[in-house]
C-alpha positions as CSV (number, residue, x, y, z in Angstrom):
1,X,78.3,78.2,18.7
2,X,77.9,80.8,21.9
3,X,74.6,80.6,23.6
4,X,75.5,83.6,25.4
5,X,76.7,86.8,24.1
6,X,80.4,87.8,23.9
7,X,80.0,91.2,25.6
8,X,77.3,91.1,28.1
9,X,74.7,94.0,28.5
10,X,76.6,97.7,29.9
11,X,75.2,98.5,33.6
12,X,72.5,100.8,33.4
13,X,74.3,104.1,34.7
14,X,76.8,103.5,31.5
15,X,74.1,102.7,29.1
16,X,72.3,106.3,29.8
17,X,75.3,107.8,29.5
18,X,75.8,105.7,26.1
19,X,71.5,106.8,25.6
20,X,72.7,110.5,26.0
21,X,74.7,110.8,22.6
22,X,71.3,109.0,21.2
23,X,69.1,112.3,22.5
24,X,67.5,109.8,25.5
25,X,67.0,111.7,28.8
26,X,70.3,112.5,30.7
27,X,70.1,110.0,34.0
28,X,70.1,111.6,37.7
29,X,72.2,111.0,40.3
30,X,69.4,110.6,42.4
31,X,68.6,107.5,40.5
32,X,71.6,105.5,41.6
33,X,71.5,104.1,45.2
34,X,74.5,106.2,46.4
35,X,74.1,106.1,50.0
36,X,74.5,103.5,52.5
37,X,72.7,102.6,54.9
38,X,72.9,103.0,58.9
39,X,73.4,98.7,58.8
40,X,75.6,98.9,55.6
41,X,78.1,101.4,57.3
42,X,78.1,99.8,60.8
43,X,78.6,96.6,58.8
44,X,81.9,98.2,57.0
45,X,82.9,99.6,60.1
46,X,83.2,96.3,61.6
47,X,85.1,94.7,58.9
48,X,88.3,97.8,59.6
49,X,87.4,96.8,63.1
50,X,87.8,93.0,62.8
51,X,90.7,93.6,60.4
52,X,92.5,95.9,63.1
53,X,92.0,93.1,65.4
54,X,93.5,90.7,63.3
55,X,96.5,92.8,62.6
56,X,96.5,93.5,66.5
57,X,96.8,89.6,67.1
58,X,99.8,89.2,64.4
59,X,101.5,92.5,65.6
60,X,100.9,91.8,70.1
61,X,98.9,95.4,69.5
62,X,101.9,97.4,67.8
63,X,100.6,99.6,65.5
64,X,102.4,98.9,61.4
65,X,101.0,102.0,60.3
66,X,102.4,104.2,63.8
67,X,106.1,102.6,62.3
68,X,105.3,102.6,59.0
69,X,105.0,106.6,59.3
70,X,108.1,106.7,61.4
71,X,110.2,105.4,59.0
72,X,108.8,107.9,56.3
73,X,109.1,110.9,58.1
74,X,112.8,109.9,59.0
75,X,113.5,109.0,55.5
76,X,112.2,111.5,54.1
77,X,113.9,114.2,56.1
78,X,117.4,111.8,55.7
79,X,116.7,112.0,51.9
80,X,116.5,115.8,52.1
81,X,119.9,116.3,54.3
82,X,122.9,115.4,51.6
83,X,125.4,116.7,54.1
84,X,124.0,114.6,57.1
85,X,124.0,111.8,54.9
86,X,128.2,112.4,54.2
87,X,128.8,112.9,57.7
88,X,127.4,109.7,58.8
89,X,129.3,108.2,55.6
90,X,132.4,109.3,57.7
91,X,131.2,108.2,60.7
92,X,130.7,104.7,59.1
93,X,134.1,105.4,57.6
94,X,135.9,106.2,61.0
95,X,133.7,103.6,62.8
96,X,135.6,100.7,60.9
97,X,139.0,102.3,60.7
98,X,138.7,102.0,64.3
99,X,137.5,98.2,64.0
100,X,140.2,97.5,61.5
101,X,142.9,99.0,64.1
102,X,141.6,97.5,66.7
103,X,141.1,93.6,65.1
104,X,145.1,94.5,64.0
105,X,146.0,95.4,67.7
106,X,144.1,92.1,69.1
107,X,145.2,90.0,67.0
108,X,148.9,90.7,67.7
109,X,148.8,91.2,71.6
110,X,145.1,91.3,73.0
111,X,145.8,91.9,76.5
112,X,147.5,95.6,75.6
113,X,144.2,96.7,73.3
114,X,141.6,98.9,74.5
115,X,138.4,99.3,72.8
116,X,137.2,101.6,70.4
117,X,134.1,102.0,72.1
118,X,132.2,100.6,75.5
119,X,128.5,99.4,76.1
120,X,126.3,101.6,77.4
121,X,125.9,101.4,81.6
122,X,123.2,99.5,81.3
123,X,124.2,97.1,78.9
124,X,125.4,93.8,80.5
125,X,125.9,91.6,77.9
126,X,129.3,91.6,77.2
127,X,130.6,92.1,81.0
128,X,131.8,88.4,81.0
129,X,136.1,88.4,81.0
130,X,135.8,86.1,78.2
131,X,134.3,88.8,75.9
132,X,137.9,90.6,76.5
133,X,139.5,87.2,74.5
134,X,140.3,87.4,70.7
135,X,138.4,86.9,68.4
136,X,135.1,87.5,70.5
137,X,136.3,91.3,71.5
138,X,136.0,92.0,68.2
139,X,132.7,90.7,67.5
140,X,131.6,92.7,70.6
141,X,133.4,96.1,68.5
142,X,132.0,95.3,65.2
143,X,128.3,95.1,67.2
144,X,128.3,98.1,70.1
145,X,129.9,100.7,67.2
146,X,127.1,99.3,64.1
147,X,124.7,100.3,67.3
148,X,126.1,103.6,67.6
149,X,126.3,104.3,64.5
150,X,122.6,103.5,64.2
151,X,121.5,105.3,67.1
152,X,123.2,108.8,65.3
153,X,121.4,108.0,62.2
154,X,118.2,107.8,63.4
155,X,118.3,111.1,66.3
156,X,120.5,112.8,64.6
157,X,118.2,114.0,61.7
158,X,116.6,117.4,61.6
159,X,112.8,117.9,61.5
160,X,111.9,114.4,62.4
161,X,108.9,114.5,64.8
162,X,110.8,113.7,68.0
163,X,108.4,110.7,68.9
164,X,109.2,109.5,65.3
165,X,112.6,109.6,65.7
166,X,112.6,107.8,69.3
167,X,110.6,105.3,67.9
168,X,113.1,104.8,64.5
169,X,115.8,104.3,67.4
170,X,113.7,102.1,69.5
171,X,112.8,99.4,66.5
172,X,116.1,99.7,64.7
173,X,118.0,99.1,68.2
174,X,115.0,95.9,68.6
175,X,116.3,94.6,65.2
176,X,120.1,94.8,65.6
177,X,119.8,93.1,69.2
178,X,118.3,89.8,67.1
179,X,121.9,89.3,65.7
180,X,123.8,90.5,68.8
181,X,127.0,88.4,69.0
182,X,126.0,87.0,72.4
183,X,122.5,85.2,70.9
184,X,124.9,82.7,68.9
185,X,127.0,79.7,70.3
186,X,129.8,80.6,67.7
187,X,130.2,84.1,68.9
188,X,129.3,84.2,72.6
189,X,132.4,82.8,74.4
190,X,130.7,81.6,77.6
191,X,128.1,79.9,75.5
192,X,131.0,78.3,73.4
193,X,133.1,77.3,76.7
194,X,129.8,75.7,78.5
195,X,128.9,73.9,75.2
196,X,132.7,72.1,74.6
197,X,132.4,71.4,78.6
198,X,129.5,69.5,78.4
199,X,129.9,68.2,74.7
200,X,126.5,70.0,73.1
201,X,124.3,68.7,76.3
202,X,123.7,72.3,77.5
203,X,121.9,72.8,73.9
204,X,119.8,69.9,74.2
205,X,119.0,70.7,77.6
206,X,117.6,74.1,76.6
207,X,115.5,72.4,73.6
208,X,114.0,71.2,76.7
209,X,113.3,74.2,78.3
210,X,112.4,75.7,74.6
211,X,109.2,72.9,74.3
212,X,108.3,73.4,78.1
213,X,108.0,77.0,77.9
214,X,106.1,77.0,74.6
215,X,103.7,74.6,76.3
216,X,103.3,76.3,79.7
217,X,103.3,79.9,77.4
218,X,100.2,77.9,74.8
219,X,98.4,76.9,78.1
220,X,98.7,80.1,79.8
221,X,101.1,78.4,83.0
222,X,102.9,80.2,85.1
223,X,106.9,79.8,84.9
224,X,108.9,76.6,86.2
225,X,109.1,77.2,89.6
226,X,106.7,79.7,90.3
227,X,104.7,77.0,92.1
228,X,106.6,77.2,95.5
229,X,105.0,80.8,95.6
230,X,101.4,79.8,96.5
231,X,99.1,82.8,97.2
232,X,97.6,82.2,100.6
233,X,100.4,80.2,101.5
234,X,103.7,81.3,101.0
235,X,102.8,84.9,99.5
236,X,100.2,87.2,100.3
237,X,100.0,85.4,104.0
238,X,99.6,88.6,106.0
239,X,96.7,87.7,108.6
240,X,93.5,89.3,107.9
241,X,89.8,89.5,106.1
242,X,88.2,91.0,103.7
243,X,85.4,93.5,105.4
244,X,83.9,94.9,101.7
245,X,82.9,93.3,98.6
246,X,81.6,94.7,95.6
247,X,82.1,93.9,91.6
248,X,85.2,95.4,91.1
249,X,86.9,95.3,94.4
250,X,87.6,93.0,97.6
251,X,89.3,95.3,100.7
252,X,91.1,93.5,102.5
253,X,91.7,94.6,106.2
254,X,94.6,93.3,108.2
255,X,95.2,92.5,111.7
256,X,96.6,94.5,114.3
257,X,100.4,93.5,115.5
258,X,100.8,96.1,118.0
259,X,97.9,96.7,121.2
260,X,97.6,100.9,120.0
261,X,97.5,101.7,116.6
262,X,97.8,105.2,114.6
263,X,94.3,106.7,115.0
264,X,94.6,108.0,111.0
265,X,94.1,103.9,108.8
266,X,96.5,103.6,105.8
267,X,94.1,102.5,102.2
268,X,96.3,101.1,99.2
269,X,95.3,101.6,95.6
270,X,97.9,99.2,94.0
271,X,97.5,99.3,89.8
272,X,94.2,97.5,88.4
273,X,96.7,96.1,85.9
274,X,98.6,93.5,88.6
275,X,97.8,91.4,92.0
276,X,97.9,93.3,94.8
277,X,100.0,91.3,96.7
278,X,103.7,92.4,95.3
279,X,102.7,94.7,98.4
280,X,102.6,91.5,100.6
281,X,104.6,89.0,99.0
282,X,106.5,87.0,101.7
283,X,106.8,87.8,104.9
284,X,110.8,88.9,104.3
285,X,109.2,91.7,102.4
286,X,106.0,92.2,102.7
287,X,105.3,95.9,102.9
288,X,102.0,95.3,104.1
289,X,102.9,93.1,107.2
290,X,106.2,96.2,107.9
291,X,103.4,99.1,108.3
292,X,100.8,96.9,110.8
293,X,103.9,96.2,112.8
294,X,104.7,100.2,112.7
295,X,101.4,100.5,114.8
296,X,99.3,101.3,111.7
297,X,96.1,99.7,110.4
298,X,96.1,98.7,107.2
299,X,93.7,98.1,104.2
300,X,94.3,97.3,100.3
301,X,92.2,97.1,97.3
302,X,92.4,93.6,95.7
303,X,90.9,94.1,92.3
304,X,88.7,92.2,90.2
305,X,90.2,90.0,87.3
306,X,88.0,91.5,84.7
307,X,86.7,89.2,81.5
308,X,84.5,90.0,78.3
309,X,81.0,90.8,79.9
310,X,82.7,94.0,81.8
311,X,83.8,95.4,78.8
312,X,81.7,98.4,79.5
313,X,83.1,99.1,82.6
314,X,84.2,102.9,82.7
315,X,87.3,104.7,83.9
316,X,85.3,106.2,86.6
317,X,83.5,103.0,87.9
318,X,87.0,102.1,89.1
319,X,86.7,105.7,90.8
320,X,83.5,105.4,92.1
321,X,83.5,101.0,93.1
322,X,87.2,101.1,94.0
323,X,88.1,104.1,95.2
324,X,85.6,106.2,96.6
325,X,83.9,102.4,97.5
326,X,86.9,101.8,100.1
327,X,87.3,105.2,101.5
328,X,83.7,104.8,102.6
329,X,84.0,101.1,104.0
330,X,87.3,102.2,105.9
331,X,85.3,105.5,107.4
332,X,82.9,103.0,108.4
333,X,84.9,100.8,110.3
334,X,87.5,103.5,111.8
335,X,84.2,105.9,112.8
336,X,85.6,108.4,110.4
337,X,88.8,108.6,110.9
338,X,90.5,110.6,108.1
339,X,93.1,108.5,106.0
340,X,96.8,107.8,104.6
341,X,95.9,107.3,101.1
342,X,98.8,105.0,98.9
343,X,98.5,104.2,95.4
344,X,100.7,102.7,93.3
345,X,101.4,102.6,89.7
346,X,98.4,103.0,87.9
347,X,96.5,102.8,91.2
348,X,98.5,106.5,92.0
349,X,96.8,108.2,88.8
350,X,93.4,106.7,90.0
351,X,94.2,107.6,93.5
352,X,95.2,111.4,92.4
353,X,91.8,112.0,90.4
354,X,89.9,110.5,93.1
355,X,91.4,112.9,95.4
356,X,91.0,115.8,93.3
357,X,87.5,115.3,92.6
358,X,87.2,114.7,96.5
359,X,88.9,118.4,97.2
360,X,86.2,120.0,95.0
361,X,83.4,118.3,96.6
362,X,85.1,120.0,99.9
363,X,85.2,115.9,101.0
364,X,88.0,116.6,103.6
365,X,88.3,112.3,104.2
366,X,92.4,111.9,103.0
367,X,94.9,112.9,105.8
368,X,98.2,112.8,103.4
369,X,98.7,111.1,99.6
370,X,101.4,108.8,98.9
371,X,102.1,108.3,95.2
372,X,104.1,105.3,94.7
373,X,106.2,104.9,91.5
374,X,102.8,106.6,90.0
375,X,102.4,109.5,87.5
376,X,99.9,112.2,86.8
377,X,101.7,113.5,84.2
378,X,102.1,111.6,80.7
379,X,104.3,114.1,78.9
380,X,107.4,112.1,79.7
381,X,106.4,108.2,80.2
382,X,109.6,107.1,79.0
383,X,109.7,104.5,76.6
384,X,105.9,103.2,77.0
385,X,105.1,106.7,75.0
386,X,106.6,105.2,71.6
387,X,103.4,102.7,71.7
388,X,101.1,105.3,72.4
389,X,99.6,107.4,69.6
390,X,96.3,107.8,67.7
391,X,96.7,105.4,65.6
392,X,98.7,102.6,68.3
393,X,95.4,103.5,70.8
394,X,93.0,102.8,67.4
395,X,94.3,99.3,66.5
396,X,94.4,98.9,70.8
397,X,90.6,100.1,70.8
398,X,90.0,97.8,67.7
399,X,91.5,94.5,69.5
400,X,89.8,95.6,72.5
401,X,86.1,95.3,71.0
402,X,86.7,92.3,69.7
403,X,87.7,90.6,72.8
404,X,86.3,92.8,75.4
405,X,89.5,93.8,77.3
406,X,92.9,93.7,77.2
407,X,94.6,90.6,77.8
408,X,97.6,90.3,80.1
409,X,99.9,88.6,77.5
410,X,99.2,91.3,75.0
411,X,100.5,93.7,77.4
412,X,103.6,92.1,78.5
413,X,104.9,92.3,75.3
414,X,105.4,95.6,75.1
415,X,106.9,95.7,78.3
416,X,109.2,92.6,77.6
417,X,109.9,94.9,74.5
418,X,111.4,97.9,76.7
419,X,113.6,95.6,78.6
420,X,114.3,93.0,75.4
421,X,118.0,92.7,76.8
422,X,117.0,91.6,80.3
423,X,113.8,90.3,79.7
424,X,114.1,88.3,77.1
425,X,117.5,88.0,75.1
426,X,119.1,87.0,78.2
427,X,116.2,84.2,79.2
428,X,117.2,82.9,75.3
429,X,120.9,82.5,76.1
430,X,120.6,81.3,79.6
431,X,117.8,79.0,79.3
432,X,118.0,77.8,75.6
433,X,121.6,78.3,74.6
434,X,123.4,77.6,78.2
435,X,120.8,75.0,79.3
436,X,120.1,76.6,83.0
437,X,116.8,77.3,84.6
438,X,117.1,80.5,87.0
439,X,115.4,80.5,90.1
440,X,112.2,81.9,89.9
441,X,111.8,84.6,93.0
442,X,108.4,86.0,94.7
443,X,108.6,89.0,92.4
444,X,109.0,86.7,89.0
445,X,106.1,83.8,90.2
446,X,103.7,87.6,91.0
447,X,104.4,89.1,87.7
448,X,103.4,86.0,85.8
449,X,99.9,86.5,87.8
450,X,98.8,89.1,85.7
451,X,95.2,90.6,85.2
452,X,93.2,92.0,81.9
453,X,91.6,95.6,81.8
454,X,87.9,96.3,80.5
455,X,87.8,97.4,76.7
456,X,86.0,100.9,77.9
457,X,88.2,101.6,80.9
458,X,91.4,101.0,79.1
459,X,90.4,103.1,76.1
460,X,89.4,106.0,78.3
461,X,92.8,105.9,80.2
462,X,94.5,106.2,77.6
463,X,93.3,108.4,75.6
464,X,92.2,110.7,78.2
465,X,95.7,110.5,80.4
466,X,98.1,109.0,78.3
467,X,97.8,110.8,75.0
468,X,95.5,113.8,75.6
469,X,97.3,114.0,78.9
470,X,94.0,115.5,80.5
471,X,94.5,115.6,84.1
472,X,97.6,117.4,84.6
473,X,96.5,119.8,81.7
474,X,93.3,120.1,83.6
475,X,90.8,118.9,81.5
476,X,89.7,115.8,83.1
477,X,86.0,115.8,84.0
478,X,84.2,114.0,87.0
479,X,80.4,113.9,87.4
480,X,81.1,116.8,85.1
481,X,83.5,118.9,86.7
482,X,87.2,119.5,86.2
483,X,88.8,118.6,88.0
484,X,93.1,119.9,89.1
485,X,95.6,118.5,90.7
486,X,96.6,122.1,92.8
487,X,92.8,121.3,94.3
488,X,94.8,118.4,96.7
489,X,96.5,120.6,99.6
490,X,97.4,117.6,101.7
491,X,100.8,116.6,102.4
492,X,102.4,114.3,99.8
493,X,104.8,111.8,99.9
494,X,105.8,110.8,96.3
495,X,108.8,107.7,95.6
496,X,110.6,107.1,92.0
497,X,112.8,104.8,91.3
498,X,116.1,105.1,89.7
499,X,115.5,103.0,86.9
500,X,112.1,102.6,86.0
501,X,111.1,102.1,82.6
502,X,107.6,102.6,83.3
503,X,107.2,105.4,85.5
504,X,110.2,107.3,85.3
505,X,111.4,109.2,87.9
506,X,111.5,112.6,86.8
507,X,108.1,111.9,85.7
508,X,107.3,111.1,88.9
509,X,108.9,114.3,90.3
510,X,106.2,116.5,88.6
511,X,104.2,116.4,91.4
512,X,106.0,118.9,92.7
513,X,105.1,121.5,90.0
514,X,101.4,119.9,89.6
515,X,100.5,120.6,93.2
516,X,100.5,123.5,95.6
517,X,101.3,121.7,98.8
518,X,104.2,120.4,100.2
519,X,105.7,117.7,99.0
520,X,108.6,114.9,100.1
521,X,109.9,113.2,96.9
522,X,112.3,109.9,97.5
523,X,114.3,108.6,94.8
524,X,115.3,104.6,95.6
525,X,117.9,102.6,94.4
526,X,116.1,100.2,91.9
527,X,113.7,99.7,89.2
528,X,109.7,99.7,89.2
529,X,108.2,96.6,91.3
530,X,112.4,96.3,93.0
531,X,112.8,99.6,93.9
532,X,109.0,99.6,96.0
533,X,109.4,96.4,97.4
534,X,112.4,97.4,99.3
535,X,112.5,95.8,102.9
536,X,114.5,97.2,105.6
537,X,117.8,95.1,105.6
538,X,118.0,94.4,102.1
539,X,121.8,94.5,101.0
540,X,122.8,97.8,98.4
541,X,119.6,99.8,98.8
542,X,119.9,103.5,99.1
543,X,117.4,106.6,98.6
544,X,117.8,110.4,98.5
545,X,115.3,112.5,99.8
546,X,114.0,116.5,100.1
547,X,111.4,117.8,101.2
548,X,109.6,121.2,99.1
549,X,107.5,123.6,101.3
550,X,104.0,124.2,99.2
551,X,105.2,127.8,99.2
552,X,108.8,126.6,98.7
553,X,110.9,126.9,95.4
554,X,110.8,124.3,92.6
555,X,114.2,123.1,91.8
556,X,114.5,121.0,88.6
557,X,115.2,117.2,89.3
558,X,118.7,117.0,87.7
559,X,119.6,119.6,90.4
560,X,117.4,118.3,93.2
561,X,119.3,114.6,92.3
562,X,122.4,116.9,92.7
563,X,121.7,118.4,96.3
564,X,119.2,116.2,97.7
565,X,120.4,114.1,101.0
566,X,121.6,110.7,100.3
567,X,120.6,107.7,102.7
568,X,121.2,103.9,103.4
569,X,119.2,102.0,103.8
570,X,115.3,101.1,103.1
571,X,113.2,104.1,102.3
572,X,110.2,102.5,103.7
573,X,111.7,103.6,107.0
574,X,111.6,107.0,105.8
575,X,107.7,106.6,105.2
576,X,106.7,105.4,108.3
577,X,107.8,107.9,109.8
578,X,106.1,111.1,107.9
579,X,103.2,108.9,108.6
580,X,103.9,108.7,112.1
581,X,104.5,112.4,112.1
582,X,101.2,113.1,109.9
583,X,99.3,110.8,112.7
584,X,97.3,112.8,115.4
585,X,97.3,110.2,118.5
586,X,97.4,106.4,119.4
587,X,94.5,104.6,119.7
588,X,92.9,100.7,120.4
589,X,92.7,98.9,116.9
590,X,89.2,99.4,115.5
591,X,86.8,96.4,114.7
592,X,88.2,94.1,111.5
593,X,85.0,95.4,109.6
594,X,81.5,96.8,111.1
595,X,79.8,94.2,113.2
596,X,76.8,95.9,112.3
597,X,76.8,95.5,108.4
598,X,79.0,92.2,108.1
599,X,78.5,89.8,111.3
600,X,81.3,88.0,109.7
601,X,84.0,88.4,107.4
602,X,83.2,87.5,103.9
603,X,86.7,85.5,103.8
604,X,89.8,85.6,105.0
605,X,92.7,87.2,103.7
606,X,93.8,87.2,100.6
607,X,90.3,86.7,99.3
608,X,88.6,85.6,96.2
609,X,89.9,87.7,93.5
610,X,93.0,87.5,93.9
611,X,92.3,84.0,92.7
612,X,91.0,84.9,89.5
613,X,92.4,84.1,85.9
């Protein structure tokens, strides 16, 4: 027998509703605690946030829902186009006609049959002569035409939102390079050749390699190798000391090299986001250590490696502690001399609000602006734009309050991501499948050094520059004010680089429609961090270069590529010598830092932060 009754007691809202039919009094709403509380909703607002986070951690900050909705508005739109959907039935059709011909024509005589299709320029992967041998040319075919098939399907479908359809492209390419022909021993004929050479020993060495890069990757090392690049003693030796110190920034000024030195100082702004010394690596090609021997006197911004308790810190505490900070200590020490301002990557955008807000205030300090590889406008980021949108910067925002910043391995994989071929398919088959280690160069041992970014400064940036795009579109406020990028009238000197995949160069190039004064735009050979760090006497380097009047007509980049004069050679020639030009008169080199304020240095170059991790 039950002790307890089979159908327990109705809730009270659903036994007044039961009452009603009885004549009992009809309950209120007012009754029932419908509201929540101030705690309650903060309280489910952190459980989406914590959530977010914990997708954020599975996902390395992509967004499921941001791909999610590309995939449906493609689909949908492919669903609704019958007659795309037979013409790419033909072109899947034709595609493998042309394989079957082809596979018929290699099998008999190889050496006679030409492709049905080649890689892209970029693609490398299948430039080995073996790939030309039968059967493996035909596993290349079968692969590069499935990818252009692909590639139609998903741009080639009307009323797709174009970011949607880039992004459709971008993770569907992702997907098909996982079973790319080369990442397999059977089907990669160089892997094949190396592994019957050395009877399966170049598999087992790369299990090797496999377990000590998943332990170095767990522990947070830096790369095998990257050791014989020391900071402080084989890069980043420049002589010199650090003459300001603050929370966010060390400036570092170097020593003189020639007995008279340009009156007008040079400040780099490299990117928040790296080390500054990819700007003075080794002394080969240390741009830093080229421009004091030029007759210039140099200072950089070494930034702070921030961590959880500066999660507060704003977009415009970099301007005001890093920026404006060293333009005063560099006035103070070159008794006011006006300056060459640099910036670099995401130092650039910093360095181009700072100086707009600076031509407002009438704060006539910065002689001429150089923007290297940096953008001001956002509109066309290349490939880092299919991570950005409201809801990729929401789940970013979301793992960012958790933790307090952005961590640097959360950001290199989306940059690994734009470069999967080079960056990491190719480390898979050379280290894991062939058994080699590559020699790990300056610039490889400085890009494992990376740095975080505050939780507030990094949500402001992008929302404010990279989505909203605010500051070209002038509607970025400091202390209040608008601020424009047609405020700066000084002369500019603005570099891209051919193939940069973070800053592309025609991005780059908008400085010429942003600003009203003149400005000299270089295209280099090479990519982002390559194509800067671009010593005199380096083998293959080239740059074209033009000069537009501010009054002078714009000329679209495709053109200006078209017309502009070629050179060989390193462009930082080219720079020295508008700076030379831009230069009033020679002077004796001023004081490293003012006696007055700092009787001695606060350390020697390359300072304290740069040590940070």
């Amino acid at each position: 027998m039950l002790d307890e009754p089979i159908y327990p007691d109705p809730p009270p809202l659903l036994l007044g509703l039961v009452e009603k039919g009885r004549g009992a009094p009809t309950p209120t709403l007012n009754a029932v605690p419908l509201a929540l509380s101030d705690l309650e909703s903060s309280r489910l607002s952190d459980l989406d946030r914590r959530l977010n986070y914990l997708v954020a951690r599975t996902t390395t900050g992509l967004s499921p829902a941001a791909c999610a909705n590309a995939f449906f508005d493609w689909g949908i739109h492919l669903a609704g186009s019958p007659g795309l959907q037979l013409e790419l039935l033909a072109k899947a059709f034709h595609n493998w006609l042309h394989l079957w011909h082809f596979a018929q024509a290699a099998t008999f005589d190889n050496a006679r049959t030409a492709p049905a299709v080649d890689p892209q320029s970029h693609d490398r992967r299948f430039a080995s002569e073996r790939w030309k041998d039968y059967p493996f040319n035909i596993f290349a075919q079968a692969f590069l035409l499935t990818e252009k098939w692909w590639h139609q399907a998903a741009t080639a479908v009307r009323g797709v939102d174009r970011q949607n359809a880039r992004r459709v492209d971008f993770m569907i390419r992702q997907a098909l390079d996982v079973f790319a022909p080369t990442n397999f021993v059977m089907t990669n004929p160089d892997v094949l050749a190396q592994t019957t050479a050395e009877f399966g020993f170049n598999l087992i060495h790369g299990f090797w390699n496999f377990i000590d890069d998943l332990t170095r990757f767990q522990e947070g090392d830096a790369p095998e190798g990257a050791e014989q690049f020391t900071v402080g003693e084989t890069v980043a030796v420049t002589p010199g000391k650090v003459v300001f110190r603050n929370h966010l920034i060390e400036l570092i000024q170097y020593e003189p090299r020639t007995a008279k030195v340009h009156s007008e100082p040079v400040l780099i702004v490299p990117a928040w986001i790296m080390k500054y010394y990819i700007l003075d690596l080794r002394p080969q090609n240390s741009l830093v250590k080229y421009l004091t021997e030029q007759g210039f006197t140099v200072f950089i911004i070494s930034w702070h490696n921030p961590d959880a308790s500066d999660r507060e810190t704003s977009f415009d505490d970099y301007r005001r502690l890093g920026v404006m900070a060293a333009i005063d200590a560099v006035g103070k020490i070159t008794g006011g001399k006006k300056i060459h301002a640099t910036g670099y990557c995401l130092g650039g955008t910093l360095l181009a609000t700072a100086a707009s807000a600076m031509a407002l205030a009438d704060d006539d300090r910065i002689q001429t602006l150089t923007f290297l590889a940096a953008q001001a406008d956002f509109r066309e980021a290349g490939e880092l734009t299919l991570f950005i949108d409201e809801s990729q910067v929401a789940l970013l925002e979301d793992m960012m309050a958790e933790q307090g910043f952005l961590d640097s391995v959360q950001m290199a994989g989306a940059f690994q991501l734009l470069r999967s071929n080079d960056l990491i398919w190719s480390h898979v088959i050379n280290d894991y499948l062939l058994g080699k280690r590559k020699p790990v160069y300056d610039l490889l041992a400085w890009n494992a050094d990376a740095t975080r970014m505050p939780y507030r400064m990094h949500s402001e940036y992008l929302r404010s520059l990279f989505l909203n795009n605010d500051l070209a579109e002038g509607r970025f406020k400091v202390d209040g004010r608008t601020v424009t990028l047609t405020d700066m009238r000084v002369p500019i000197f603005a570099v891209g680089t051919e193939t940069d995949h973070v800053a592309p160069w025609r991005s780059v190039y908008k400085f010429n429609i942003l600003t009203d004064t003149a400005v000299t735009f270089v295209l280099t050979s090479g990519g982002h961090n390559a194509g800067i760090v671009s010593p005199p006497g380096l083998p293959g380097r080239s740059y074209r270069m033009a000069t537009k009047a501010a009054d002078g007509p714009f000329v679209d980049p495709d053109e200006w590529q078209k017309t502009a004069s070629k050179f060989e050679g390193s462009w930082w020639t080219a720079w020295s010598e508008w700076l030379a030009e831009k230069s009033s008169e020679w002077v004796d080199p001023p004081p490293m830092g003012t006696p007055e304020d700092m009787p001695a240095a606060l350390a020697e170059a390359p300072g304290t932060y740069v040590f940070q991790r």
